[in-house]
C-alpha positions as a Markdown table, in Angstrom:
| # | Residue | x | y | z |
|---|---|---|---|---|
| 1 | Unk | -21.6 | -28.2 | 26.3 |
| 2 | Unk | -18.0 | -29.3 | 26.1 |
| 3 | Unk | -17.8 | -30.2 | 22.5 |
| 4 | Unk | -20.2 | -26.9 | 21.8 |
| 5 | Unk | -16.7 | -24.8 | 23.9 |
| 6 | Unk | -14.8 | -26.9 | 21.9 |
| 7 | Unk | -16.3 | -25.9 | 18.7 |
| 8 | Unk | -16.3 | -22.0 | 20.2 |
| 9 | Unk | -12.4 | -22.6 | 20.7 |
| 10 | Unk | -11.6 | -23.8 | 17.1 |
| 11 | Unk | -13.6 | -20.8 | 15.5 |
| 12 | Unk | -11.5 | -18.4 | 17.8 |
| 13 | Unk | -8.2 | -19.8 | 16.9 |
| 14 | Unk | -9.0 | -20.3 | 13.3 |
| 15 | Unk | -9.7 | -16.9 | 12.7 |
| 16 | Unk | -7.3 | -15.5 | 15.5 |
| 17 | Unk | -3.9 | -17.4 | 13.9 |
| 18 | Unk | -3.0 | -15.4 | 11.2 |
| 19 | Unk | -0.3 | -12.8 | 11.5 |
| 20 | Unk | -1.4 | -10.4 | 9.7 |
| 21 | Unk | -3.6 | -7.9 | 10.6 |
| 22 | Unk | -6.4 | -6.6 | 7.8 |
| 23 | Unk | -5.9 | -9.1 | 5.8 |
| 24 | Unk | -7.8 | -8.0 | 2.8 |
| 25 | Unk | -5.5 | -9.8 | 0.1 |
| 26 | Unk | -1.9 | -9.7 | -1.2 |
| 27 | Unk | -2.4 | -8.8 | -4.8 |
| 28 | Unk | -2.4 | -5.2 | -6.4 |
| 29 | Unk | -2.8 | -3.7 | -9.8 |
| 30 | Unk | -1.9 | -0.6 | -11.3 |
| 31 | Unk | -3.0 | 0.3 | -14.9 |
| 32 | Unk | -1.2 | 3.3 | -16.6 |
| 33 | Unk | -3.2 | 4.2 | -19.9 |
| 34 | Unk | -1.3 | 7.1 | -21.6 |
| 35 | Unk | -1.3 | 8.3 | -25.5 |
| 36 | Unk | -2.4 | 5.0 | -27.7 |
| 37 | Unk | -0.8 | 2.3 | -24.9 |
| 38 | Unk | -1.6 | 0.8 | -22.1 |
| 39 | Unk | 0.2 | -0.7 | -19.4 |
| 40 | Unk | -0.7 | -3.2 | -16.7 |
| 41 | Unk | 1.3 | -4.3 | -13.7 |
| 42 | Unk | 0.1 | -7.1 | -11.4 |
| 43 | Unk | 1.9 | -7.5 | -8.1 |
| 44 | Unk | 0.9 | -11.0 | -6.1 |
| 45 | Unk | 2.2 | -14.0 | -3.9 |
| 46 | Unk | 4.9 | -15.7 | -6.0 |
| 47 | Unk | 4.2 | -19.1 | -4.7 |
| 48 | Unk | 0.6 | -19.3 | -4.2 |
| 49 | Unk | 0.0 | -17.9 | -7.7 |
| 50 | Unk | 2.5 | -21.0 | -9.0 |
| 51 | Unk | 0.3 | -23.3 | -7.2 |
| 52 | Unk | -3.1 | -22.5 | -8.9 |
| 53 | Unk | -1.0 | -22.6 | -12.0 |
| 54 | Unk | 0.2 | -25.9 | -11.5 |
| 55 | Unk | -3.3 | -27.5 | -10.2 |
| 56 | Unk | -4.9 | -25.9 | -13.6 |
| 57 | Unk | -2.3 | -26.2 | -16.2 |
| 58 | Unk | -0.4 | -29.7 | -15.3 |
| 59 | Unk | 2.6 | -31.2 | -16.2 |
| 60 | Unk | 4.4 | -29.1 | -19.1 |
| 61 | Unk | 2.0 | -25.9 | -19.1 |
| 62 | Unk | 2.8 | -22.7 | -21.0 |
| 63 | Unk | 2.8 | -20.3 | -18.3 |
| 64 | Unk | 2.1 | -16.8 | -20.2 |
| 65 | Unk | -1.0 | -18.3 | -22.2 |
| 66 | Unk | -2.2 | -19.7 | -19.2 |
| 67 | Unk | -2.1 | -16.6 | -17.0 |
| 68 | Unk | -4.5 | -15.0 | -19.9 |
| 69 | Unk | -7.2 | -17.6 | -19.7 |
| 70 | Unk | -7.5 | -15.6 | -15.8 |
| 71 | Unk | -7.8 | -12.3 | -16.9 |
| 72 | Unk | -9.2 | -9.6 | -19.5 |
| 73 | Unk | -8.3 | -6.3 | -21.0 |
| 74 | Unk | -11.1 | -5.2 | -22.8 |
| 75 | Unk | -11.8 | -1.9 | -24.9 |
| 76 | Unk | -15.3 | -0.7 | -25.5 |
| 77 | Unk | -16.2 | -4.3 | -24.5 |
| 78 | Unk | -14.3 | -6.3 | -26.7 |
| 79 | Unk | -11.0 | -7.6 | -24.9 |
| 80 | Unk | -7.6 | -7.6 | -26.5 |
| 81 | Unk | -4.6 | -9.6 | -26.2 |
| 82 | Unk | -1.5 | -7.8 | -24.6 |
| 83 | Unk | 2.0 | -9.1 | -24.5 |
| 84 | Unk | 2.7 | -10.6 | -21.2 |
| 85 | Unk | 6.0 | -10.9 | -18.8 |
| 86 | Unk | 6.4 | -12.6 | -15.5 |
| 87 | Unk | 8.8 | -11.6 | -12.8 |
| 88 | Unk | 9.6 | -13.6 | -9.6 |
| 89 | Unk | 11.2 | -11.2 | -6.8 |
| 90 | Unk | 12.9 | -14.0 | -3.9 |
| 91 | Unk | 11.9 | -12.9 | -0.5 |
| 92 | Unk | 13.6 | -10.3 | 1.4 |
| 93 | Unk | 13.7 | -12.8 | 4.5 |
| 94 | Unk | 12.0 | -15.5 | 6.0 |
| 95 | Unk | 9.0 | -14.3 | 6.9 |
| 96 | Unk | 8.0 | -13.0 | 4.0 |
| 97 | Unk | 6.4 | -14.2 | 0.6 |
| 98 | Unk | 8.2 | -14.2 | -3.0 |
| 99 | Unk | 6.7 | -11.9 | -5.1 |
| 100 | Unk | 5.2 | -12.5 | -8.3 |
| 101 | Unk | 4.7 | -9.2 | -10.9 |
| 102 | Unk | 2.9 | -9.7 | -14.0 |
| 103 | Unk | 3.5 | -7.3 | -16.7 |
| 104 | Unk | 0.7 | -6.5 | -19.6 |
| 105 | Unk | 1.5 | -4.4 | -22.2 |
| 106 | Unk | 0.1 | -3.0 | -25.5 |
| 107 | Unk | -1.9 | -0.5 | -27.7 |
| 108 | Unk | -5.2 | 1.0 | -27.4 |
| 109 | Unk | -7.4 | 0.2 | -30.3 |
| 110 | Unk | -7.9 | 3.2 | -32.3 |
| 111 | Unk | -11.2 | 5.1 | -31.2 |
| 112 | Unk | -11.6 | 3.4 | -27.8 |
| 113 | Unk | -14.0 | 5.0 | -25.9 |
| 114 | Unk | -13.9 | 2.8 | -22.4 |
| 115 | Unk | -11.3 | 0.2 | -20.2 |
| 116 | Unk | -12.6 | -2.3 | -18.5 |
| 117 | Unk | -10.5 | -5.1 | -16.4 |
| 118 | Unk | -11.0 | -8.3 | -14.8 |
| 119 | Unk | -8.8 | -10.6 | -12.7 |
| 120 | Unk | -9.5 | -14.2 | -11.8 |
| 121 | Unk | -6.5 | -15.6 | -10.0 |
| 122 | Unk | -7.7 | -14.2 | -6.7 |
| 123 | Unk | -10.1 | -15.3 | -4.8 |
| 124 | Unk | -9.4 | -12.4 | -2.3 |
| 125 | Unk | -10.6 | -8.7 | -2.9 |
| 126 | Unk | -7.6 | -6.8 | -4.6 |
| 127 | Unk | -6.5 | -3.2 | -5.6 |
| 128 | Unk | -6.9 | -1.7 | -8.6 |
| 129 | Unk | -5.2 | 1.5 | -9.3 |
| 130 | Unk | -5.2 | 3.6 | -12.3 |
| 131 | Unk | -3.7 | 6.7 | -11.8 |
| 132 | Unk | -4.0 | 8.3 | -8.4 |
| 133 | Unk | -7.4 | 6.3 | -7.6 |
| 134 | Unk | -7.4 | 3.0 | -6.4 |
| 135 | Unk | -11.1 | 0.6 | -7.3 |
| 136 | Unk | -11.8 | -2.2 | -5.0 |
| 137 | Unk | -12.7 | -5.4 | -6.6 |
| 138 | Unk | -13.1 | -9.1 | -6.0 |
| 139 | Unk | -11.2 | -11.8 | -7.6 |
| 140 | Unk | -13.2 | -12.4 | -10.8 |
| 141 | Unk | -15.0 | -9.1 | -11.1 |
| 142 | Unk | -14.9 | -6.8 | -13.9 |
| 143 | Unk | -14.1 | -3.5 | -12.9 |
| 144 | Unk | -16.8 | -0.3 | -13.9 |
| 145 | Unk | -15.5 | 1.3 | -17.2 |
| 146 | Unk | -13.1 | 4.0 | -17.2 |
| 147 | Unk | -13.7 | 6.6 | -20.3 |
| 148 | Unk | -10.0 | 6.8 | -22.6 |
| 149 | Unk | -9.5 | 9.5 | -24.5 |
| 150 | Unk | -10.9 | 12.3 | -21.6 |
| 151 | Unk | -8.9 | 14.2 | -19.3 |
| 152 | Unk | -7.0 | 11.3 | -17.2 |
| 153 | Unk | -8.0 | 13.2 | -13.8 |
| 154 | Unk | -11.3 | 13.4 | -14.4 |
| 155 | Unk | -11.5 | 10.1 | -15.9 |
| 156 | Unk | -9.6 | 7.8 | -13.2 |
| 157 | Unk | -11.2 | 10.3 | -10.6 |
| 158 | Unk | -14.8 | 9.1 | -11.1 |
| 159 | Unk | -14.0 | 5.8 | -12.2 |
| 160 | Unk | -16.9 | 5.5 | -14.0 |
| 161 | Unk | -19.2 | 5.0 | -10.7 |
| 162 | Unk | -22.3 | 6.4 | -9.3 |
| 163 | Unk | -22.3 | 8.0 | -6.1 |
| 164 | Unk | -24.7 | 5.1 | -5.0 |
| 165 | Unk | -22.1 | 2.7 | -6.6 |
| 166 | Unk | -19.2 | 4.2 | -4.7 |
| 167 | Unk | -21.3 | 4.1 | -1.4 |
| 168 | Unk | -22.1 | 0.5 | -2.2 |
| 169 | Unk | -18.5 | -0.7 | -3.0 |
| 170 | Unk | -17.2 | 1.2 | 0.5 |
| 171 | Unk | -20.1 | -0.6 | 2.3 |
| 172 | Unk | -19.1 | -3.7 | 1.5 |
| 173 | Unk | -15.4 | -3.0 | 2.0 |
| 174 | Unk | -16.1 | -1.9 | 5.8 |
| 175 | Unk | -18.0 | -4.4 | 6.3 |
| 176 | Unk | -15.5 | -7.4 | 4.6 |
| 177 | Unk | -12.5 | -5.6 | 6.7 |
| 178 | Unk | -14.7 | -6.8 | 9.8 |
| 179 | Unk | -15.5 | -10.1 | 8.7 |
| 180 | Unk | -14.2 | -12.0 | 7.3 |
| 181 | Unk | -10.5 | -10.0 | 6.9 |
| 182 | Unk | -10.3 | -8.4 | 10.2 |
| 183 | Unk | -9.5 | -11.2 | 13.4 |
| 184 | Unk | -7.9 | -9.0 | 15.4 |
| 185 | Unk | -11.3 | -6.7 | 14.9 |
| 186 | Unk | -13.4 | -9.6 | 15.6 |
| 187 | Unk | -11.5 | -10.6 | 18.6 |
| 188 | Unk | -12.0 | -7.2 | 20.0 |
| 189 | Unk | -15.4 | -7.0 | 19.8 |
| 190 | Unk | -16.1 | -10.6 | 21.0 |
| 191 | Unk | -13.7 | -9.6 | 23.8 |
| 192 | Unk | -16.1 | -6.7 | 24.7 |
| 193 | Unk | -19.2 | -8.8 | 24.3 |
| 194 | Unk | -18.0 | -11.6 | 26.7 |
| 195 | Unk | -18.0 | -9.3 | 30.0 |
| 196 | Unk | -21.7 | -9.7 | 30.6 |
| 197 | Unk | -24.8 | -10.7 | 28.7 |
| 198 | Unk | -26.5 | -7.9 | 29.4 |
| 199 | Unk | -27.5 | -5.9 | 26.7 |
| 200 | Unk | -26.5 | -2.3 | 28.5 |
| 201 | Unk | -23.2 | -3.7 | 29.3 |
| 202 | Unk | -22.7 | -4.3 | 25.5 |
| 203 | Unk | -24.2 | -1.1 | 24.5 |
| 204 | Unk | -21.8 | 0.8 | 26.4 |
| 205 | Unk | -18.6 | -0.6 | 25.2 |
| 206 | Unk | -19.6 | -0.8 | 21.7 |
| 207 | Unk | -20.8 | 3.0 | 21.9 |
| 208 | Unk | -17.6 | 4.1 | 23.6 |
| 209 | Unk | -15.7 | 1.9 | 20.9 |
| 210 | Unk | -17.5 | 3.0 | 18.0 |
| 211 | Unk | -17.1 | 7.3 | 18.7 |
| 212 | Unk | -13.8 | 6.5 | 19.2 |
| 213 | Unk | -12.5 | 4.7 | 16.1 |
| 214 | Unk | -15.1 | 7.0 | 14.0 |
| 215 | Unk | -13.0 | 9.5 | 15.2 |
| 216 | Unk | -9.5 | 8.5 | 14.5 |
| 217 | Unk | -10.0 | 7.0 | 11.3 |
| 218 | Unk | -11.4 | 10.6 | 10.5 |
| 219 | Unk | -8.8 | 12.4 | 11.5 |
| 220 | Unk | -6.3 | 9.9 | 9.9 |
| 221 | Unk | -7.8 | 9.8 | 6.5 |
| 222 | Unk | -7.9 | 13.9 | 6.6 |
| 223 | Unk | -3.8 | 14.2 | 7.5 |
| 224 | Unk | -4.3 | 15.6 | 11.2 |
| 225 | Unk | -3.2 | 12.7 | 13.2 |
| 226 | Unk | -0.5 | 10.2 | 12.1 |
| 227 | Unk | 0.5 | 6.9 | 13.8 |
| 228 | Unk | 3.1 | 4.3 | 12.1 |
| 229 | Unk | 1.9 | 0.9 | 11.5 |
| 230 | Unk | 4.4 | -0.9 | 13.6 |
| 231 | Unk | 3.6 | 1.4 | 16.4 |
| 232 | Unk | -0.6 | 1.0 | 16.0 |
| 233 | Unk | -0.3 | -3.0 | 15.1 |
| 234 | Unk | 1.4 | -3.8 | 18.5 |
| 235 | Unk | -1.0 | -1.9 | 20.3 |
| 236 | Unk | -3.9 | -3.5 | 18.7 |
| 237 | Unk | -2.9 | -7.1 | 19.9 |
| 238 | Unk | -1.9 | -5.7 | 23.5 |
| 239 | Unk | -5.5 | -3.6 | 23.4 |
| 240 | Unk | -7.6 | -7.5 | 22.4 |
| 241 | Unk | -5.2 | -9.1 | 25.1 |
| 242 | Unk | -6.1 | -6.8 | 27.9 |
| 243 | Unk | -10.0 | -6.7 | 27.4 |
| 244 | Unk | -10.0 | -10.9 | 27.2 |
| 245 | Unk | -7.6 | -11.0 | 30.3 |
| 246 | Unk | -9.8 | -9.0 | 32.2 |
| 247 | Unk | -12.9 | -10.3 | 31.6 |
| 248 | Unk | -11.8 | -13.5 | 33.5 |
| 249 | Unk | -11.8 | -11.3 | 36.6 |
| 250 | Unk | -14.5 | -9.1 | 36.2 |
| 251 | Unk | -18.1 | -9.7 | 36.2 |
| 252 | Unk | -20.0 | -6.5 | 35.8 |
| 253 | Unk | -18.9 | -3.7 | 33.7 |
| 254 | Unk | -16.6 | -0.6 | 35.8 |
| 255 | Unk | -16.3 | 2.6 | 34.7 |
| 256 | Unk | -12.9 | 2.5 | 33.9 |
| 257 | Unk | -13.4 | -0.3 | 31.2 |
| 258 | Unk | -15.6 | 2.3 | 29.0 |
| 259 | Unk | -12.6 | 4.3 | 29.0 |
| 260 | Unk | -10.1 | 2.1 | 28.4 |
| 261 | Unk | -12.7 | 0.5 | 25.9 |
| 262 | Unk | -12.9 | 4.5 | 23.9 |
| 263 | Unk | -8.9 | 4.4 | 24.1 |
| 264 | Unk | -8.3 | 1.3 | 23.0 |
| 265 | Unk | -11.1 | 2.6 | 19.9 |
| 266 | Unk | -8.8 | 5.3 | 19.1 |
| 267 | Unk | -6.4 | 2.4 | 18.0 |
| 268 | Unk | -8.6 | 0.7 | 16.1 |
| 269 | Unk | -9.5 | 3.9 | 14.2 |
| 270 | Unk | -5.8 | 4.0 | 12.9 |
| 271 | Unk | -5.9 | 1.2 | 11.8 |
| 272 | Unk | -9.0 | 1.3 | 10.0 |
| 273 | Unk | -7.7 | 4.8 | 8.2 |
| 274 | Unk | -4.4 | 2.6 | 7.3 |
| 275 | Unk | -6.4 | 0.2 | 5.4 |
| 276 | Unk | -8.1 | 3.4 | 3.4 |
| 277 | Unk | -5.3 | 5.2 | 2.8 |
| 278 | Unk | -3.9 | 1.7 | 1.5 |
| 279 | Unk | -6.8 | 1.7 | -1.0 |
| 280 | Unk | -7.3 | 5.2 | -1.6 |
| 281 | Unk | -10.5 | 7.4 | -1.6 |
| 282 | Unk | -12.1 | 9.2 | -4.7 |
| 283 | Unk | -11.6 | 12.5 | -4.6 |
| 284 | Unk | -15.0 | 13.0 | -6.1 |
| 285 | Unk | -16.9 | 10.8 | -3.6 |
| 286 | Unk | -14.2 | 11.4 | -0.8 |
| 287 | Unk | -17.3 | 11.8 | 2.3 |
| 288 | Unk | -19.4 | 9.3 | 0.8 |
| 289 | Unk | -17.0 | 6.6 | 0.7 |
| 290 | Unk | -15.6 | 7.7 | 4.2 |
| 291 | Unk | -19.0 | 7.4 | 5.4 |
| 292 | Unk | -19.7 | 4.2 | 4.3 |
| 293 | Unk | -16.3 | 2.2 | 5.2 |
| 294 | Unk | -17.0 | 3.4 | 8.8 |
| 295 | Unk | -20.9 | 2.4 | 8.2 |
| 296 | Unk | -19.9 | -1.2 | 6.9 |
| 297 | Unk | -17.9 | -1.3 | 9.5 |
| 298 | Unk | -20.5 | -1.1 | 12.4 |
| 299 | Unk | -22.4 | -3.4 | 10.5 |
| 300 | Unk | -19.3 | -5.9 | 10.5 |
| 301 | Unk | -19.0 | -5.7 | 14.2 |
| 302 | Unk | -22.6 | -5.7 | 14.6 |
| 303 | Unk | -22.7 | -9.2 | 12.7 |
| 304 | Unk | -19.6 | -10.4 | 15.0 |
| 305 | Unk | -22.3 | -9.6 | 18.1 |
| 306 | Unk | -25.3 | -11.0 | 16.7 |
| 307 | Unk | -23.3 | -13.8 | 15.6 |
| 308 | Unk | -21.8 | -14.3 | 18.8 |
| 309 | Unk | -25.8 | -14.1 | 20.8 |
| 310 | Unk | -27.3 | -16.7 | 18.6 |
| 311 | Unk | -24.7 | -19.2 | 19.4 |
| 312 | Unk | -23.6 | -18.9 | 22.7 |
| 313 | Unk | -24.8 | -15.3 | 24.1 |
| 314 | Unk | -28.3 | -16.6 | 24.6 |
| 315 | Unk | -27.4 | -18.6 | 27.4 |
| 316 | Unk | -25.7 | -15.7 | 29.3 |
| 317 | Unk | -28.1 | -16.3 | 32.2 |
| 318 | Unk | -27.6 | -19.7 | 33.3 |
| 319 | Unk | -25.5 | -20.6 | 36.2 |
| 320 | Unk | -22.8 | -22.5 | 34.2 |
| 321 | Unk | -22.0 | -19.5 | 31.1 |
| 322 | Unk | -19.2 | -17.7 | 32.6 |
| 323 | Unk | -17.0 | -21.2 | 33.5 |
| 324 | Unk | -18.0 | -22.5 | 30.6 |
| 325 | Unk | -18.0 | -20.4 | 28.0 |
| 326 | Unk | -16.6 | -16.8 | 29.6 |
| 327 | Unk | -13.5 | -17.5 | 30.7 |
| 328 | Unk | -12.3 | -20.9 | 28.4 |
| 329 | Unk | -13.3 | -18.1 | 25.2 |
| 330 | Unk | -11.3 | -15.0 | 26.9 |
| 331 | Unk | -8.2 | -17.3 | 27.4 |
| 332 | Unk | -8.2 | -18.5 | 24.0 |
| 333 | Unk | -8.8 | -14.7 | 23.1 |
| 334 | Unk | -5.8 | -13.7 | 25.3 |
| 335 | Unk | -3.6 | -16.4 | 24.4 |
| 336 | Unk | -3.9 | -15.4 | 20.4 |
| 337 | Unk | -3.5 | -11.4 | 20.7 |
| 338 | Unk | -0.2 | -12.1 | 23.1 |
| 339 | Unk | 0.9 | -14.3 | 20.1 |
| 340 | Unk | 0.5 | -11.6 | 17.4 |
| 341 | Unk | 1.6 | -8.8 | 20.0 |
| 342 | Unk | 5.1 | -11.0 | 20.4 |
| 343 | Unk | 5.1 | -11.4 | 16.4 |
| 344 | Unk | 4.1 | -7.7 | 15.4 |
| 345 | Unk | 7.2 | -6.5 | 17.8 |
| 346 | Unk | 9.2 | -8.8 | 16.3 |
């Protein structure tokens, strides 16, 4: 039992260490394609970006052709070679990355019906943005064609994907903001599953939780409520540290928890809506892929608590769970959120 804490421990504070909250990925790209050009900007981290260069090109490497052999620009299906230019930003401060902007340019092929793009030096999910909607992709995928030659609204809006497509990509996205890009999410939930083994004690948190945030992150995406990030962030941490730190106290689920629990859901909401309002939403599938972010993201919470019963929760009845695993799990819980609280203030 003491290495199996042990182990529990680790897990926490692996995921729990980074600063960051939603981390989703740090690279972006934005694709202008106007008249018979195209251009292509990739924004990324400077130095990890020079690190897989290095491991794959070695000593002496030409750095242009080798950020090619990573990604495509293809017309109709056939890719193209565009002119390339590189651009290191040095970081604003300390605590923050260099960044790295990759610049692709060149001309449409005469009588190009269809864009497609794919991007290998992530391993992360990324943006991509052409025009005013963003596509979610993971490193290595090639995006869904985009039409050229049509009305550019029209074109970007649908992005060339089903309505079952766009509810399948937003899925996935809910559910990958949960796990595995989402500690402080995870935290939360673990925090709330940790009171008490008893499945109504769960229930009601989660419930209370899940109204909440579905609520906020409504409201947010739709304009009526607005919270800045450095505000919401904060309160996040503070929100995972009080649920931990009180569940080495408590035994049995009080009424007041269930509100604090919907309160503390409201925050989680915003944050959620940040994250979508980072990405974007297609105007043409706007509900659908509202619906099913907030969807994947039960079922990302729903995998933390399932999870969390198959390796520990399943003991919840025996005399020794709450010394052993309760309250040694909450601390490390409480000890990571007042971390990232102190760090998102500062």
């Amino acid at each position: 039992m003491t290495r199996l804490m042990a182990g529990i421990v680790a897990v926490l504070l692996a995921f729990g260490m980074p600063a960051q909250a939603h981390e989703i990925g740090t690279t972006k790209v934005s694709a202008v394609l106007q008249g018979s050009s195209y251009a292509i900007e990739i924004a990324t981290d400077a130095d990890a970006l020079a690190e897989k260069l290095e491991a794959i090109g070695g000593a002496g490497f030409n750095r242009d052709e080798l950020l090619l052999t990573r990604l495509q620009v293809a017309f109709d299906g056939t890719a193209v070679t565009p002119s390339v230019e590189y651009v290191v930003t040095p970081a604003p401060d300390a605590n923050s990355a260099a960044l790295g902007t990759i610049r692709l340019t060149g001309e449409i092929p005469a009588d190009a019906r269809e864009f497609t793009w794919t991007y290998g030096w992530t391993f992360a999910s990324y943006s991509l943005s052409v025009g005013p909607t963003v596509a979610w992709l993971e490193g290595g995928e090639t995006s869904a064609p985009f039409p050229v030659g049509s009305d550019p609204l029209t074109r970007i809006d649908s992005g060339g994907l089903t309505r079952w497509q766009t509810a399948w990509r937003y899925l996935v996205l809910g559910f990958t903001h949960i796990v595995p890009h989402g500690p402080d999410h995870m935290l939360f939930v673990l925090g709330l599953f940790l009171l008490s083994g008893r499945l109504r004690t769960v229930l009601w948190q989660v419930s209370a939780f899940t109204l909440a945030h579905s609520l906020t992150l409504a409201l947010s995406v739709y304009g009526v409520i607005m919270a800045p990030p450095a505000l919401v962030e904060p309160l996040i941490a503070v929100s995972i540290a009080y649920v931990a730190i009180e569940n080495i106290f408590l035994r049995d689920l009080k009424p007041w928890r269930v509100s604090l629990v919907f309160a503390f859901g409201l925050l989680h909401g915003m944050g959620f809506a940040g994250v979508l309002q980072e990405i974007g939403l297609p105007r043409a599938e706007f509900v659908t892929a509202l619906v099913t972010f907030n969807v994947g993201v039960e079922l990302g919470q729903l995998a933390v608590i399932g999870a969390a019963f198959l390796l520990v929760g399943w003991r919840s009845g025996t005399p020794w769970y709450r010394d052993r695993v309760v309250v040694p799990a909450s601390v490390a819980i409480a000890c990571t959120a007042i971390y990232w609280t102190l760090e998102r203030l500062a």
